[in-house]
N, C-alpha and C positions, 0 to 999 in steps of 0.2 A: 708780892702781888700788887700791883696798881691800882688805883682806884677805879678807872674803866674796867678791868678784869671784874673787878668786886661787883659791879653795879651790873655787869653782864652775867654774872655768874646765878646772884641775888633773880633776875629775868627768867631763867634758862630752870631755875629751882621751883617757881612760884612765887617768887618774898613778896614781901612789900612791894617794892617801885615796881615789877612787874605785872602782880593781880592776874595769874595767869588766868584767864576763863575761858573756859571751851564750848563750841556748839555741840547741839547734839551730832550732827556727824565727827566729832573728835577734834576739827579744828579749831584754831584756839582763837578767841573774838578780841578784833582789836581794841586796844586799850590805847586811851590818850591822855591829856594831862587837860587837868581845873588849873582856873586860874592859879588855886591856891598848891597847883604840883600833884593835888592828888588825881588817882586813874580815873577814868571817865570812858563807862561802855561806852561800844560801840566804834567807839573810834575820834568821838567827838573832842575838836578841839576848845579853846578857851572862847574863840572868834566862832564856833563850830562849826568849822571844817573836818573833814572827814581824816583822820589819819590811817598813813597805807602802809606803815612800818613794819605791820604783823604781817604775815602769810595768811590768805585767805585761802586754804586748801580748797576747800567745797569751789572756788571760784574755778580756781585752773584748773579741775575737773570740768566743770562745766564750761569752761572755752574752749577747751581740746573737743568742741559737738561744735564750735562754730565753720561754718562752710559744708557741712554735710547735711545729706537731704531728707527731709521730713517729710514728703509725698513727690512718688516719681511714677510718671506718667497716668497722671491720675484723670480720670476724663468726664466732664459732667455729668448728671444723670439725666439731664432732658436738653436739646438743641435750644437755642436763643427762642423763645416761642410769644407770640401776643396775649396769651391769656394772664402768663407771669408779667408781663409789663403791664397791663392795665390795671392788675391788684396789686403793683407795686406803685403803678401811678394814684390813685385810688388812697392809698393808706398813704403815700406821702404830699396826697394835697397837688401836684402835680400834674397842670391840665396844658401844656408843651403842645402843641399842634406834632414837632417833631416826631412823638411817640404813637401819632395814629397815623391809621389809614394808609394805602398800600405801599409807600415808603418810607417804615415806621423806619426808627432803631432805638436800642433799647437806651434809657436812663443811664450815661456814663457810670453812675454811681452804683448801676446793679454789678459792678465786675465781680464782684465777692459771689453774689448769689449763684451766679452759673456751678459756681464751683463746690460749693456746699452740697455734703452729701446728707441732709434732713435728719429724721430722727434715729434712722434705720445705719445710718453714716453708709462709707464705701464700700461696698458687699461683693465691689469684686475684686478687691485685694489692691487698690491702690489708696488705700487708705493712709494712715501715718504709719510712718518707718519705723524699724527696730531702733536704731538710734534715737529719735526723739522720744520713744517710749522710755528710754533708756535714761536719756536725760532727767525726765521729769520724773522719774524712779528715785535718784538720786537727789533730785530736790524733795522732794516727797520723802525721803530718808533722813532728809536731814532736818524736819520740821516743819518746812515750807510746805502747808498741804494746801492752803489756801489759792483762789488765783480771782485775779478782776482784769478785766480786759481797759487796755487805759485810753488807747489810740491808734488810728489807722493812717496809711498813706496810699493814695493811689496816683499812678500815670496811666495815661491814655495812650497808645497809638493808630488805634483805629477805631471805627463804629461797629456796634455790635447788632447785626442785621436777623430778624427768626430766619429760621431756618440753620444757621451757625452752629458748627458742632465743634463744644471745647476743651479744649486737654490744657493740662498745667501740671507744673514742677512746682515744691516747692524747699525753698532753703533753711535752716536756721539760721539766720544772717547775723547775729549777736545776740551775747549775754553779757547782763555789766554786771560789774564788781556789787558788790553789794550794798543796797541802800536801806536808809532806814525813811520812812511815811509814815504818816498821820496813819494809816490803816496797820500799819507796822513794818518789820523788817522782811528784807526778801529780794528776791534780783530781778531786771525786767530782761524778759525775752523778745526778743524780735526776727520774726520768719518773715520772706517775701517768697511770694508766691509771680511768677510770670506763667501769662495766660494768653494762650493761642486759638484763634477762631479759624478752622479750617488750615490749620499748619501753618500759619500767618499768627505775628506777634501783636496780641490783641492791648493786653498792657499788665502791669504790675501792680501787686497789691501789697505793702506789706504792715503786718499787725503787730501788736505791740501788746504782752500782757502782766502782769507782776505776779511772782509766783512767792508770796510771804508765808510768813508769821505773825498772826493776829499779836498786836502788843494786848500785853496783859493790863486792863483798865479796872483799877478797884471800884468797886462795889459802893455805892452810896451809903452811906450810916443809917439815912433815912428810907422810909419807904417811898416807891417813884409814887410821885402824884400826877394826875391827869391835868393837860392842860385847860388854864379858867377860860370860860367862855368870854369873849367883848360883848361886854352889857353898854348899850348908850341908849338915848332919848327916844330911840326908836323902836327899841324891846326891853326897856328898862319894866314895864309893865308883865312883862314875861316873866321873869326871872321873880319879880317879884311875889307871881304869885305861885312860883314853885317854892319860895320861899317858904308860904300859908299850906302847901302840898294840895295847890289847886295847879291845875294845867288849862292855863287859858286861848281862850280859840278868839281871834279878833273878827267882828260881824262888821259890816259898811254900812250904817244908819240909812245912808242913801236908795242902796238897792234890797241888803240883808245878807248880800255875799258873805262867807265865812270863809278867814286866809288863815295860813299857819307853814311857814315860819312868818310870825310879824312885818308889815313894809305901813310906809308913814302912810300912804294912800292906796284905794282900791283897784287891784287888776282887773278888776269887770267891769267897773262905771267911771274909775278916775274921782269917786268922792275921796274928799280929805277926813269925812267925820266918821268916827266910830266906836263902839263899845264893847263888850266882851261877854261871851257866854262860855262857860265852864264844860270841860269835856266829862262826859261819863267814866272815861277811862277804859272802854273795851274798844278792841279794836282786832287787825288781823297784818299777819303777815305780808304784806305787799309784792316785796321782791328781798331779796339778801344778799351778800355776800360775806365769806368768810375768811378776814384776815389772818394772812399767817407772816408775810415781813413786812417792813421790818419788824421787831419784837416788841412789844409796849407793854413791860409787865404792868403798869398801874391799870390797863386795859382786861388783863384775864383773870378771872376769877382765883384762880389756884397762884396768882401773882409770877407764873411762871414764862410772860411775853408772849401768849398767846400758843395754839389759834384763839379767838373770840368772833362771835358774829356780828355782823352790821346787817340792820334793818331797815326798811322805810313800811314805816307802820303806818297801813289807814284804818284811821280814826271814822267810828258809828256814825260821826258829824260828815266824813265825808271828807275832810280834810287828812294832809298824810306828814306824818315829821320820822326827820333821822333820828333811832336811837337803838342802846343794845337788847337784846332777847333775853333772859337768863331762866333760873330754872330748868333749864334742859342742854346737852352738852351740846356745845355750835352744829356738829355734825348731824342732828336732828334736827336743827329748826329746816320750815320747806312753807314754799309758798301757802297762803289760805291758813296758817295757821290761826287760832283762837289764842290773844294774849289780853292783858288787863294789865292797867297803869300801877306800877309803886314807884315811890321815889327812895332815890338808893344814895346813901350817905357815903360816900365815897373816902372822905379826909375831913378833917372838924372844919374848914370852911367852905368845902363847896358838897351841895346835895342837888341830884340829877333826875328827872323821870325817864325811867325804863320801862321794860316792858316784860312782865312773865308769861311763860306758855301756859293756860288754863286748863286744868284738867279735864282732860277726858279729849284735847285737841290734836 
């Protein structure tokens, strides 16, 4: 036997030089060579370049879905209309003389919306195809359950006028071999969609999205800590007097104005001078919200990345500062609530003032 035999055989078996590893759909993940000769997932070379020597099963599967249709004769749910362009105008800052008055057209960049079937999706059956269902079944099989949308492209060929009523095709245009990202491993998809106004080629859109596998990220040794506040000359008095577990309110010598968050001079009068009077620490609920991503466990109580709530608490003085609620699970706290100041030791060097719900609130 030869030594190429030996070394292919040694491959074909699992040995050494080969390292067979396989995905969870069965195919076997490419292996490359370290500097030092040894295998390297993934495919990574010494330069890391991707090596393509292994068969990507799961790949040619999912190219054998390239050119076939993901939505066929799919038609919008509402004609080009002016009330969706002005709240499209509106949320994107967008004051175009183009877009009003009696020879509007709509914002080139709305092509995608016309075609979007909302929360309810296509309900009359021109929705996504068996095939694309099909595809992402098999990504979804194979571990890739994750997806993030990365990028779009659009062409224009004509304006899009209210009144326009619109139908679209749309492709799987490609899937690529497999890559690996900072967000992990996984393949990108890309569908275009072409979009007709009135039987007339309106323009193409096509998206782009990565359907992975979260890379596995260990665990800190430490517990997370919240990030330290920036203390300078202009609230270094602040801090320091959370420091004493007093929570200080700054007054304008000038008029008696009381501010909080701290600023070097007064918003009501423009005086420079001022001094400090200590808050009672009752105060109420103002307004809330409750985070749920991204995850911050140094942020939730049970250290488990939330949810946690955020507050703007006004303060008896009158004055109102951002801080958390505790004492009661986030999904209870609600505006007017009654809470009262402690300050919460978070990690041995920093400590915070919060805010607890008071009984009986």
């Amino acid at each position: 036997m030869s030594e190429r035999e030996r070394e292919d055989g040694s491959r074909e078996q699992g040995g050494r030089e080969g390292e067979s590893r396989r995905e969870p759909d069965g195919s076997p993940q490419p292996v490359g060579k370290g500097p030092d000769g040894s295998p390297q997932p993934d495919g990574k070379g010494p330069d890391g370049s991707r090596a393509h020597d292994v068969r990507d099963r799961l790949y040619e599967r999912l190219a054998a879905y390239e050119g076939r249709a993901a939505a066929t004769g799919g038609r919008g749910k509402d004609p080009v209309n002016e009330p969706m362009i002005r709240h499209w105008c509106e949320a994107m800052g967008d004051t175009s003389a183009a877009y009003r008055g009696p020879d509007a057209v709509a914002p080139p960049t709305m092509l995608q919306a016309w075609t979007m079937g909302g929360l309810s999706g296509h309900t009359d059956g021109t929705g996504r195809s068996a095939a694309y269902d099909e595809m992402f079944a098999l990504l979804d099989g194979g571990g890739y359950t994750s997806v993030v949308a990365t990028d779009c492209e659009q062409e224009y060929a004509r304006p899009l006028r209210p009144g326009d009523r619109i139908t679209f095709d749309t492709v799987i245009e490609s899937v690529s071999r497999r890559k690996t990202t900072q967000l992990g491993t996984g393949y990108f998809v890309t569908t275009r969609t072409d979009v007709r106004a009135d039987g007339e080629p309106a323009g193409t859109h096509r998206f782009r999205i990565l359907k992975y596998r979260p890379a596995q990220r260990e665990k800190p040794a430490d517990p997370p800590l919240r990030p330290r506040p920036v203390i300078n000359r202009d609230n270094a008095g602040f801090w320091a007097g959370v420091a004493d577990h007093r929570l200080l309110i700054q007054r304008c010598t000038d008029c008696a104005a009381l501010r909080l968050p701290w600023l070097p001079g007064c918003n009501a009068c423009g005086g420079a001078e001022w001094d400090t009077v200590e808050a009672s620490g009752r105060g109420t609920v103002f307004s809330h919200v409750v985070m749920h991503h991204p995850p911050f466990p140094a942020f939730s109580p049970s250290g488990g990345g939330g949810p946690y709530a955020v507050a703007l608490i006004e303060l008896a003085e009158g004055v109102r500062i951002v801080s958390n609620v505790i004492g009661v699970p986030y999904e209870e706290v609600r505006v007017g609530m009654p809470v009262h100041l402690e300050f919460l030791v978070t990690d041995p060097d920093l400590e915070l003032p919060v805010f607890r719900a008071s009984e009986g609130g």
